[in-house]
N, C-alpha and C positions, 0 to 999 in steps of 0.2 A: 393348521391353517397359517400362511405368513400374515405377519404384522406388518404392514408397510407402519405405519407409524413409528413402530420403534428401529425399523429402516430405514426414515426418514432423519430422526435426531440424531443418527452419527454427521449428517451432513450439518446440520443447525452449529452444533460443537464446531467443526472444522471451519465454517465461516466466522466465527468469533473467534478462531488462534490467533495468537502474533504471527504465525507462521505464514498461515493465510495473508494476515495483513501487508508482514513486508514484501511477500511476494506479488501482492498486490499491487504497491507501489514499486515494488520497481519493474514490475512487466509494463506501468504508465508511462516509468521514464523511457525504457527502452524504445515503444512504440513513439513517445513525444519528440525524445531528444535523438536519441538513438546511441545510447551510454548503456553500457553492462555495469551496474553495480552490487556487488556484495549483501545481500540479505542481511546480513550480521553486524553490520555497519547501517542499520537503519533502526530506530525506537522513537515511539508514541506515548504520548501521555499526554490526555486533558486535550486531545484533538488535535496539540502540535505535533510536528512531526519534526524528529533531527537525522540530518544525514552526516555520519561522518566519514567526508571524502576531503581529495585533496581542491586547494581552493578553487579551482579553476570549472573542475568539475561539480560544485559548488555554483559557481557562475552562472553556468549554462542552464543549470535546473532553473535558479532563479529567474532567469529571464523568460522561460517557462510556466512559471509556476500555477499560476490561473490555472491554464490548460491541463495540467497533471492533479493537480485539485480535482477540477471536474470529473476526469475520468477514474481518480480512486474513489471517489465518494460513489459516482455509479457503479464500481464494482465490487465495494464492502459494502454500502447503504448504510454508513457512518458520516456524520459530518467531520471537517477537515478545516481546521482554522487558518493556519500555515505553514509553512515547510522551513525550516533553517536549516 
């Protein structure tokens, strides 16, 4: 007989990866800003979030940022303190 349960926690797992996460964020920037950025150039800790890009590109997130907040938090269901 299948187990949907134990069908279901490989998904559980994949929304808790960093993988999940950056790609998270940056599918907000893209849809907000409309900036391609690098996965591998993004890390979390403690709800901050850093981006390292060049300043400009920087900028423009900021000026954003609320709005990109909002939509990672609804699409990890993790709270989001701020983005630098």
């Amino acid at each position: 007989m299948f187990d949907i349960a134990k069908y279901l926690q490989k998904f559980t797992k994949l929304s808790t990866s960093r993988g999940f996460f950056r790609e998270s964020v940056v599918s907000s920037i893209k849809e907000i800003c409309g900036i391609d950025i690098d996965p591998t150039k993004i890390d979390e800790k403690e709800g901050i979030v850093r981006i390292n890009e060049r300043p400009i590109i920087k900028s423009e997130i900021f000026l954003k940022k609320i709005k990109i907040i909002e939509s990672v938090e609804k699409k990890i269901g993790k709270k989001i303190v701020d983005i630098l």
